[in-house]
Biopython code that builds the backbone (N, CA, C, O; Angstrom):
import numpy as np
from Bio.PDB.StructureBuilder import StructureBuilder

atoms = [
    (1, "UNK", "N", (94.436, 103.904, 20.628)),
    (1, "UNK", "CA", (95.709, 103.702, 19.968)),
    (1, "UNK", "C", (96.768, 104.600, 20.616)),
    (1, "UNK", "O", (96.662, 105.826, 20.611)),
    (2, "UNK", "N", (97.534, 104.109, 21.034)),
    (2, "UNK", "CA", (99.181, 105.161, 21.251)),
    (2, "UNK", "C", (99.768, 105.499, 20.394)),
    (2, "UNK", "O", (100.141, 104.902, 19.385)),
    (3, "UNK", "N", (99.923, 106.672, 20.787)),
    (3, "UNK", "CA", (101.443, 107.452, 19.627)),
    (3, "UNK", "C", (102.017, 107.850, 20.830)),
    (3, "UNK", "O", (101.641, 107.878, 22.001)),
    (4, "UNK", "N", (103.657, 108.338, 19.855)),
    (4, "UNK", "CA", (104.404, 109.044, 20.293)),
    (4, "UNK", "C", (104.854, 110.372, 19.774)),
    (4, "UNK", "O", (105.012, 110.612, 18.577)),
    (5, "UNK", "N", (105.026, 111.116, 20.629)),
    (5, "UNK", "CA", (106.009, 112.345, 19.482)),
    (5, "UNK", "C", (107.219, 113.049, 20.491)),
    (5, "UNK", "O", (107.388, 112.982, 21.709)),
    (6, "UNK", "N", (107.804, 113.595, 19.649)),
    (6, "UNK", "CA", (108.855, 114.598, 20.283)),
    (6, "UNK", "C", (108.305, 115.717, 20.026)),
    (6, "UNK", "O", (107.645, 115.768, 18.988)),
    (7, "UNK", "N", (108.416, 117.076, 20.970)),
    (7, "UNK", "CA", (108.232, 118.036, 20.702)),
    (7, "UNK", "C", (109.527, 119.178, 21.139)),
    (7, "UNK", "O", (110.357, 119.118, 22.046)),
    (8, "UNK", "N", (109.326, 120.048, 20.245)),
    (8, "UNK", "CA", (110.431, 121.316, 21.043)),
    (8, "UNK", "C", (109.899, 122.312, 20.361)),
    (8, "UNK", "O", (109.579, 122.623, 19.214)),
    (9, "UNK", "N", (109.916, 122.979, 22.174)),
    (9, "UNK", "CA", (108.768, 124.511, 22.380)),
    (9, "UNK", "C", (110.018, 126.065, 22.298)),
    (9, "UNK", "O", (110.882, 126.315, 23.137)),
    (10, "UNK", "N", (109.769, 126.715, 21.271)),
    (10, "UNK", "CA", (110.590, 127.268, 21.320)),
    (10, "UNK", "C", (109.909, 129.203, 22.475)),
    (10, "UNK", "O", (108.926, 129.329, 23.206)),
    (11, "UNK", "N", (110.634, 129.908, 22.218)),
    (11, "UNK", "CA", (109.972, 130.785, 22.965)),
    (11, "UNK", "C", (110.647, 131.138, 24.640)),
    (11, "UNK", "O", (111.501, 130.648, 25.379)),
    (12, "UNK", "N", (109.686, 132.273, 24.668)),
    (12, "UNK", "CA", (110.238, 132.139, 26.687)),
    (12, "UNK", "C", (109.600, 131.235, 27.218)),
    (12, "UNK", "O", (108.465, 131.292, 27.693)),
    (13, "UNK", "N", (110.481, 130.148, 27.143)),
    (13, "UNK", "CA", (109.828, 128.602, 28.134)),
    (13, "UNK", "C", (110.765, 128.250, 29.206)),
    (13, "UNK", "O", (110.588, 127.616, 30.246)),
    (14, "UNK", "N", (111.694, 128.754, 28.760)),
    (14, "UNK", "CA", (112.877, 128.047, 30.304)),
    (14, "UNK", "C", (113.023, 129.605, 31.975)),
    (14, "UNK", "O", (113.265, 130.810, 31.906)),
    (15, "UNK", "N", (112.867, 129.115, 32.624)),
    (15, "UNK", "CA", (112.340, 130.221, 34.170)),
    (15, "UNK", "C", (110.988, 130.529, 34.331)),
    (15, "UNK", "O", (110.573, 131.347, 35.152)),
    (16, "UNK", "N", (110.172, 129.771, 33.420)),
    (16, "UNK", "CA", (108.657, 129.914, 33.810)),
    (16, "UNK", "C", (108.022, 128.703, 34.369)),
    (16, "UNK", "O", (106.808, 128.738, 34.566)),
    (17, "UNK", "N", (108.622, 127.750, 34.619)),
    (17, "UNK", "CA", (108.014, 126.582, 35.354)),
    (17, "UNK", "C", (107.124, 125.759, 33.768)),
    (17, "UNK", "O", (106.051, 125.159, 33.817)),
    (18, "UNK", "N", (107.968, 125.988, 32.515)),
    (18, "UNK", "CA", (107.291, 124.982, 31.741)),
    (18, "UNK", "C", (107.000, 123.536, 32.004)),
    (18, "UNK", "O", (105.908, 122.970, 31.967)),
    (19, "UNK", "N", (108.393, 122.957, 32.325)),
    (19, "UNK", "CA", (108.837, 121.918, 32.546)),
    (19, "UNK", "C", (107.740, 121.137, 33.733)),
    (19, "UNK", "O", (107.003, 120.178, 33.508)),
    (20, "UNK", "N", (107.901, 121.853, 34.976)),
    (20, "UNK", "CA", (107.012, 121.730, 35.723)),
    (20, "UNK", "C", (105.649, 121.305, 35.705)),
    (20, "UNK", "O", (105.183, 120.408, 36.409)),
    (21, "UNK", "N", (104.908, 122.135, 34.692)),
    (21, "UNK", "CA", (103.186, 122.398, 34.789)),
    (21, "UNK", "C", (103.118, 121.350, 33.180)),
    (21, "UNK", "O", (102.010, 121.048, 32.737)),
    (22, "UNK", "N", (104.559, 120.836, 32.366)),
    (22, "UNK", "CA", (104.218, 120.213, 31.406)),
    (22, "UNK", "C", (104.098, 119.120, 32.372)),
    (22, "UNK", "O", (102.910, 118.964, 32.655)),
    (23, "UNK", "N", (104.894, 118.271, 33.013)),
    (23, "UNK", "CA", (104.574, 116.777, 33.777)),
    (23, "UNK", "C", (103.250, 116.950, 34.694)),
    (23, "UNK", "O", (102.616, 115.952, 35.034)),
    (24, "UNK", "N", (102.895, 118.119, 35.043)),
    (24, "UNK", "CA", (101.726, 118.172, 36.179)),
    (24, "UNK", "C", (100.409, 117.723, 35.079)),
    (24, "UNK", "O", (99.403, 117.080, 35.380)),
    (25, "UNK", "N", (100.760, 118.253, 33.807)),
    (25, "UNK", "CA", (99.812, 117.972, 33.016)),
    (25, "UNK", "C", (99.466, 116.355, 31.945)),
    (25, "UNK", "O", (98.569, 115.714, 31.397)),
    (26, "UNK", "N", (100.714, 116.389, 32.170)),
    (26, "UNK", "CA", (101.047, 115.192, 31.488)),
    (26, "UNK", "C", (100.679, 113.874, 32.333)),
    (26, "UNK", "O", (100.139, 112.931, 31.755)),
    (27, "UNK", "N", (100.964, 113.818, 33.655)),
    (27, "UNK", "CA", (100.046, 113.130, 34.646)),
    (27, "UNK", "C", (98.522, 113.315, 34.539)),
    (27, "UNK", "O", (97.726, 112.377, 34.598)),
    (28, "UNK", "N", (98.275, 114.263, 34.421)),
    (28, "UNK", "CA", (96.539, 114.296, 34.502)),
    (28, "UNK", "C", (96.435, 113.461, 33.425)),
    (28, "UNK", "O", (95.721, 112.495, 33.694)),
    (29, "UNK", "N", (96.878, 113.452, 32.278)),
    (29, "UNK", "CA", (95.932, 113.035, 31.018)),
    (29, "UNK", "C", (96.689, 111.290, 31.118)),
    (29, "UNK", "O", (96.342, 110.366, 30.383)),
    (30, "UNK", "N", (97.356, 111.230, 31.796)),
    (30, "UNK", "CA", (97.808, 109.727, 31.557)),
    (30, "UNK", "C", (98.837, 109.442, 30.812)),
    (30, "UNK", "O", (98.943, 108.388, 30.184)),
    (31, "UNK", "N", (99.674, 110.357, 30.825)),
    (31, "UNK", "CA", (100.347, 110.477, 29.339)),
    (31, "UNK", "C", (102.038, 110.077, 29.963)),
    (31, "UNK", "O", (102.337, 110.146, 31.155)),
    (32, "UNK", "N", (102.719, 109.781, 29.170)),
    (32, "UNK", "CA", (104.089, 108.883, 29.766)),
    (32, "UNK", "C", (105.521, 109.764, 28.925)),
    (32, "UNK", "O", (105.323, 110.063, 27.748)),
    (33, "UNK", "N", (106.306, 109.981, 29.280)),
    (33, "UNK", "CA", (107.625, 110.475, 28.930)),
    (33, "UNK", "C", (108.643, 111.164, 29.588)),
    (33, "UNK", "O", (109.096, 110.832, 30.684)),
    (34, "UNK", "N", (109.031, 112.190, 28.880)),
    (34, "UNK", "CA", (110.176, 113.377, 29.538)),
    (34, "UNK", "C", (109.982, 114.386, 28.689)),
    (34, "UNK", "O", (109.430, 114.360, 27.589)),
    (35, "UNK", "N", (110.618, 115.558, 29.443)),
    (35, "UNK", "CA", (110.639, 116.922, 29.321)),
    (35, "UNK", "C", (112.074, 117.824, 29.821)),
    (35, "UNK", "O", (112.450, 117.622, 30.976)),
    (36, "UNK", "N", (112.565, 118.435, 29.288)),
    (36, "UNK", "CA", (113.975, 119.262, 29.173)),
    (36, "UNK", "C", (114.078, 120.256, 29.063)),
    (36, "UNK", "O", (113.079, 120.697, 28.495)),
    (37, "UNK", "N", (115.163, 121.420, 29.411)),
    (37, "UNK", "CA", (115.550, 122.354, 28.885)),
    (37, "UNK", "C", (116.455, 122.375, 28.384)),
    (37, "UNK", "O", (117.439, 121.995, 29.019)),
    (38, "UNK", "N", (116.658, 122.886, 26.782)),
    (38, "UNK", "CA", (117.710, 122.990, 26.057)),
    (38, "UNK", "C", (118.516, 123.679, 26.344)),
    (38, "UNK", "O", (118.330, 124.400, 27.324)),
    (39, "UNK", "N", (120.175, 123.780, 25.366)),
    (39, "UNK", "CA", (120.982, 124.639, 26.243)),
    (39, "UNK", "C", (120.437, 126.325, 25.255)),
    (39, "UNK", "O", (120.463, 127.500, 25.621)),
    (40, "UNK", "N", (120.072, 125.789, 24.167)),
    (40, "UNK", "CA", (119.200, 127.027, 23.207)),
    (40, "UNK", "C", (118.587, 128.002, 24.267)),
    (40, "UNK", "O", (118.842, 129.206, 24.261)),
    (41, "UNK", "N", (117.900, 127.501, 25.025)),
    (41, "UNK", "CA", (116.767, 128.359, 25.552)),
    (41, "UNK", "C", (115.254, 127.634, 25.342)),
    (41, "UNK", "O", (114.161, 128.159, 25.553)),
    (42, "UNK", "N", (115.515, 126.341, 24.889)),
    (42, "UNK", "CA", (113.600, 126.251, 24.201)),
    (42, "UNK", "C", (113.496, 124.550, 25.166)),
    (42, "UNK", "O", (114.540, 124.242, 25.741)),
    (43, "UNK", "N", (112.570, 123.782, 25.270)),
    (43, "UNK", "CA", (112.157, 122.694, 25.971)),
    (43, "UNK", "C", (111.880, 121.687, 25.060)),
    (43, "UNK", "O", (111.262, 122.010, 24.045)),
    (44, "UNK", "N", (112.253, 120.387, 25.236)),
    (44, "UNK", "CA", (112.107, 119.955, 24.180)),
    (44, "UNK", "C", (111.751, 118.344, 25.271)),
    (44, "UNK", "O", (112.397, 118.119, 26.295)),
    (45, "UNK", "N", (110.418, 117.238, 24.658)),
    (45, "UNK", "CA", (109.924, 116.672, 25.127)),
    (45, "UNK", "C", (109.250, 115.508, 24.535)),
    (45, "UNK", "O", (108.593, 115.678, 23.508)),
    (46, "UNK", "N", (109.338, 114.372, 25.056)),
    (46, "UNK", "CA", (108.993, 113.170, 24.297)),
    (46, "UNK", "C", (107.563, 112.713, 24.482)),
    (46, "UNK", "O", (107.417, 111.861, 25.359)),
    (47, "UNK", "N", (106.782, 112.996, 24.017)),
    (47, "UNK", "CA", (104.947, 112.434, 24.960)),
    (47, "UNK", "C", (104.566, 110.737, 23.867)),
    (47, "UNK", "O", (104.491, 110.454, 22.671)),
    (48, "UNK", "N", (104.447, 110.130, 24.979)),
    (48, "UNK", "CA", (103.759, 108.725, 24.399)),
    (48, "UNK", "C", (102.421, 108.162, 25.327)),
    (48, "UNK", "O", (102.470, 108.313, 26.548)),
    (49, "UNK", "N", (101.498, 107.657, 24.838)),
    (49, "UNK", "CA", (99.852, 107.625, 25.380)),
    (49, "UNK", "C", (99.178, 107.525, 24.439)),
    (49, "UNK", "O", (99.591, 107.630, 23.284)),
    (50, "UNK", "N", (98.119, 107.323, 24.745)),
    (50, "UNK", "CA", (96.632, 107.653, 23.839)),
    (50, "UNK", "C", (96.558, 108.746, 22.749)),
    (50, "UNK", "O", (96.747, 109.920, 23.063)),
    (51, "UNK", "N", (96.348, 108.469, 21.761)),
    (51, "UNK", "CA", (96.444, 109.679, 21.156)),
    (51, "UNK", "C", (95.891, 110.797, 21.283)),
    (51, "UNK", "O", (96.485, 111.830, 20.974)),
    (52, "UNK", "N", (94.298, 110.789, 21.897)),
    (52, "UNK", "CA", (93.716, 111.564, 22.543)),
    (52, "UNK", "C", (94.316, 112.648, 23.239)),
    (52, "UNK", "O", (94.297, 113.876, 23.150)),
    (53, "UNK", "N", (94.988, 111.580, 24.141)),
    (53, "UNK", "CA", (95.714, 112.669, 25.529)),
    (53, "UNK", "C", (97.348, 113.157, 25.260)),
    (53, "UNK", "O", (97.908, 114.111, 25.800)),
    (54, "UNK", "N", (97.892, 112.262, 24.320)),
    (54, "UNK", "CA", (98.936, 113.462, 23.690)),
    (54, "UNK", "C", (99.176, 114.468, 22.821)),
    (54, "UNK", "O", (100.142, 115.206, 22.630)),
    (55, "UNK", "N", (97.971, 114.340, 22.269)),
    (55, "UNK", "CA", (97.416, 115.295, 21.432)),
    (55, "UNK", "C", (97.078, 117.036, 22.172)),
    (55, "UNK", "O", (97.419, 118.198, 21.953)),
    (56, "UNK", "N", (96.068, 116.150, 23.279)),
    (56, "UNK", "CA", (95.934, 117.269, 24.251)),
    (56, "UNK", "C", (97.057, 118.188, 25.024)),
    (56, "UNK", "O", (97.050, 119.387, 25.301)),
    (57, "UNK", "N", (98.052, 117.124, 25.270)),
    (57, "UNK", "CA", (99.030, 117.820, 25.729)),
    (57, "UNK", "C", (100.146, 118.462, 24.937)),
    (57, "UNK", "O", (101.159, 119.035, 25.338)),
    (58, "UNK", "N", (99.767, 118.254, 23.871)),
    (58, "UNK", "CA", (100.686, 118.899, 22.837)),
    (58, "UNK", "C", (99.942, 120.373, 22.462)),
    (58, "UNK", "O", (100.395, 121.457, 22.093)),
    (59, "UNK", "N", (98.482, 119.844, 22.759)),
    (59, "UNK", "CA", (97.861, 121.414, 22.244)),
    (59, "UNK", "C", (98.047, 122.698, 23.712)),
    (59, "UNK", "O", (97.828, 123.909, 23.706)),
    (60, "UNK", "N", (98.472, 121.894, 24.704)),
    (60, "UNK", "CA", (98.692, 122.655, 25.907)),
    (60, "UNK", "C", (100.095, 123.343, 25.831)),
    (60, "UNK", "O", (100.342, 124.416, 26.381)),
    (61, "UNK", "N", (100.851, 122.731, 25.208)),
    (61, "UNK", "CA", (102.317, 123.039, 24.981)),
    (61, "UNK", "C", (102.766, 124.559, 24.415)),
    (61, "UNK", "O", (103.562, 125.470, 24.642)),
    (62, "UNK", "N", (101.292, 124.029, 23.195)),
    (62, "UNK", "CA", (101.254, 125.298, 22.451)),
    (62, "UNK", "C", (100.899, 126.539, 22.627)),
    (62, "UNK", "O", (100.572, 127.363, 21.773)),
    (63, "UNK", "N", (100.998, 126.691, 24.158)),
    (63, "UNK", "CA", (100.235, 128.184, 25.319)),
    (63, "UNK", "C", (101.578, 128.105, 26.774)),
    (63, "UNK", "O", (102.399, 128.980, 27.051)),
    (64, "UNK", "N", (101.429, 127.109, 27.279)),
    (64, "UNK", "CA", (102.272, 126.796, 27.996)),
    (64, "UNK", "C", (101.582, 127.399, 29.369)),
    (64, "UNK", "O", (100.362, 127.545, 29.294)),
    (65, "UNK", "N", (102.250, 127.791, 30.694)),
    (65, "UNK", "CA", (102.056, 128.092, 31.603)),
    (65, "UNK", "C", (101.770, 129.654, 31.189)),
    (65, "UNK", "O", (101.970, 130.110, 30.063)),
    (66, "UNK", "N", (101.133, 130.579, 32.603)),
    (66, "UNK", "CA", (100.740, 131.851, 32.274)),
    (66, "UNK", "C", (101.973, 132.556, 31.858)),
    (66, "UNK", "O", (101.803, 133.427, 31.005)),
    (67, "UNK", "N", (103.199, 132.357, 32.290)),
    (67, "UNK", "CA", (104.322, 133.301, 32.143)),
    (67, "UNK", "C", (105.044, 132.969, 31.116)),
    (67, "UNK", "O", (105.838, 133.813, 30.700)),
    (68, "UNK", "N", (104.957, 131.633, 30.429)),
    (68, "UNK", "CA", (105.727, 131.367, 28.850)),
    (68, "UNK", "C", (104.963, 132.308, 28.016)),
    (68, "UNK", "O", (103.758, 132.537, 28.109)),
    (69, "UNK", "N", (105.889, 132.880, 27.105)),
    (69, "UNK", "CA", (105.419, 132.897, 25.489)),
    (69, "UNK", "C", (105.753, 132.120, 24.713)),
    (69, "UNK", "O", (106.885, 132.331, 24.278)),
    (70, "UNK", "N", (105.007, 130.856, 24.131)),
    (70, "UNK", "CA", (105.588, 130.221, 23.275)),
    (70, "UNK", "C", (105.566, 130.885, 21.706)),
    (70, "UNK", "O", (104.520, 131.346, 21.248)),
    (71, "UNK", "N", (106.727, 130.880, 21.003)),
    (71, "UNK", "CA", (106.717, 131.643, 19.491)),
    (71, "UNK", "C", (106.317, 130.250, 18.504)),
    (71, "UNK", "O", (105.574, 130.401, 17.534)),
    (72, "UNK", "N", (106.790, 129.124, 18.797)),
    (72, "UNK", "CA", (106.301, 127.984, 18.328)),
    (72, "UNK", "C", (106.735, 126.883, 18.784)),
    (72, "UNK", "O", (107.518, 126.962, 19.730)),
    (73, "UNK", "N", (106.393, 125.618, 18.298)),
    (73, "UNK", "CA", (106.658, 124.316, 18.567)),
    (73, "UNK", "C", (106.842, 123.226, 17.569)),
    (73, "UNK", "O", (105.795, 122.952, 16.982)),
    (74, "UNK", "N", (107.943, 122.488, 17.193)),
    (74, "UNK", "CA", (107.892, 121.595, 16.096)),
    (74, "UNK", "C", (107.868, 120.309, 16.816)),
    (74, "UNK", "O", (108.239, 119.942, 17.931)),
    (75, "UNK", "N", (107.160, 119.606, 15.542)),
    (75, "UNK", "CA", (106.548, 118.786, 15.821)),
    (75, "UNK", "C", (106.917, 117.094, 15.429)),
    (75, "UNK", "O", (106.560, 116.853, 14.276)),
    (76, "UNK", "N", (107.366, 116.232, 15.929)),
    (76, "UNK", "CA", (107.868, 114.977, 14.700)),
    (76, "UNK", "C", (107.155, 113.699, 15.619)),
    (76, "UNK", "O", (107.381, 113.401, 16.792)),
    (77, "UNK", "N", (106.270, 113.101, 14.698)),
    (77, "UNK", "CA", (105.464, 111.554, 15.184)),
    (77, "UNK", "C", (106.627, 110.342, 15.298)),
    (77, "UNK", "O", (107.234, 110.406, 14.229)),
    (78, "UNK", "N", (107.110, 109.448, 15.978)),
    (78, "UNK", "CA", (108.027, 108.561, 16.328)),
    (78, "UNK", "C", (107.150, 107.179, 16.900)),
    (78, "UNK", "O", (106.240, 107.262, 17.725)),
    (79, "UNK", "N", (107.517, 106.198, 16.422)),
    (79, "UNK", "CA", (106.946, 104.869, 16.383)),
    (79, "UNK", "C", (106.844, 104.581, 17.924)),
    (79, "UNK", "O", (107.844, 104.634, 18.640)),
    (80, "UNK", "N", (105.341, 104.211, 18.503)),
    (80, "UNK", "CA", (105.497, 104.220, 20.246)),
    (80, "UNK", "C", (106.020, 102.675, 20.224)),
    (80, "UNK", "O", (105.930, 101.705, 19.471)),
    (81, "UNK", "N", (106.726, 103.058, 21.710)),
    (81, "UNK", "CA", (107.730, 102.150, 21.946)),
    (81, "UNK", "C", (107.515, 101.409, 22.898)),
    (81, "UNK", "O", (108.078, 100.325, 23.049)),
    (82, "UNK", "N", (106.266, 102.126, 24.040)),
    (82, "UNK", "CA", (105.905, 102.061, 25.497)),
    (82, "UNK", "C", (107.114, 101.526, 26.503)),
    (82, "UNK", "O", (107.052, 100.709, 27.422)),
    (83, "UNK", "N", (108.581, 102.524, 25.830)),
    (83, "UNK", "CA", (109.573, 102.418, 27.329)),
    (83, "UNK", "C", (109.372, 103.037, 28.325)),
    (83, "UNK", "O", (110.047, 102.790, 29.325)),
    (84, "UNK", "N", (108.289, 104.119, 28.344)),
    (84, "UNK", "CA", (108.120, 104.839, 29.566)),
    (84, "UNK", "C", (106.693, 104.253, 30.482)),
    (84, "UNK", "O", (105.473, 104.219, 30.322)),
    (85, "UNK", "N", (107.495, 103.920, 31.305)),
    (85, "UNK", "CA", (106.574, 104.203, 32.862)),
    (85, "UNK", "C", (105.765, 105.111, 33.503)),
    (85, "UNK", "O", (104.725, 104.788, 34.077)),
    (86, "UNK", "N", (106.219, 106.299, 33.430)),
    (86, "UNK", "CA", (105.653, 107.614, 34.198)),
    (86, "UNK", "C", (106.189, 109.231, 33.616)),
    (86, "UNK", "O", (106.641, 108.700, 32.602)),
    (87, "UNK", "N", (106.365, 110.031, 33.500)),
    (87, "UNK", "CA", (106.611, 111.473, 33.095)),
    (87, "UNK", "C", (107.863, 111.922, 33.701)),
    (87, "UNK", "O", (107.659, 112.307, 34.853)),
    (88, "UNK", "N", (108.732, 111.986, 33.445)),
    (88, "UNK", "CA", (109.942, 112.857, 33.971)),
    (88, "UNK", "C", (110.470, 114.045, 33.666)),
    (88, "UNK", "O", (110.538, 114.346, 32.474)),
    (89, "UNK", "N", (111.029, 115.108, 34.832)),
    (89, "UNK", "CA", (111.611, 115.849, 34.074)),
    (89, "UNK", "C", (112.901, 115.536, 34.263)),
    (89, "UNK", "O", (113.286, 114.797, 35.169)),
    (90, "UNK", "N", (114.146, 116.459, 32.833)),
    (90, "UNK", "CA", (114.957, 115.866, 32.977)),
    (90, "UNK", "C", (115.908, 116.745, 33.005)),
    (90, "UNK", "O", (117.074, 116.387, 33.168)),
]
sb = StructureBuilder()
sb.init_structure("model")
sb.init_model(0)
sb.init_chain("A")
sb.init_seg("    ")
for serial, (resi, resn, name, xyz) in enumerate(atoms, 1):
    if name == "N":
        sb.init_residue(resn, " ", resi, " ")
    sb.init_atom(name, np.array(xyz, "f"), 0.0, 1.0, " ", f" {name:<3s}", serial, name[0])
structure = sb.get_structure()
């Protein structure tokens, strides 16, 4: 089954290559959307796929690369739509 969600990672996520290692990851698992930096300071990102594998990548979110600290991440489920093709950043 596919879902979708939005996420936004709050924390030191923007100059650590979040963005980056989120699509590197988001490719591995098969997983389809975009990824941003806010003008806040925090990343904020749309994942649609398997639920399996956005799940996974949401639980990856929640650590991030070695040099993020993430303080948290909210979370909102959104009806999949399958407009995405491939992972972008944006």
């Amino acid at each position: 089954m596919n879902i979708r969600v939005s996420v936004t990672v709050f924390g030191r996520v923007q100059g650590v290559a979040f963005r980056h290692y989120t699509r590197l990851r988001a490719m591995e698992l098969g997983v389809n959307g975009w990824v941003k930096n806010l003008s806040d300071g925090s990343v904020a990102g749309v994942f649609e796929g398997d639920e399996n594998a956005v799940n996974s990548l949401v639980g990856w979110c929640r650590q991030g690369p070695p040099a993020a600290e993430v303080e948290r991440l909210d979370l909102h489920r959104e009806i999949s739509t399958g407009e995405f093709e491939a992972f972008s950043i944006r």
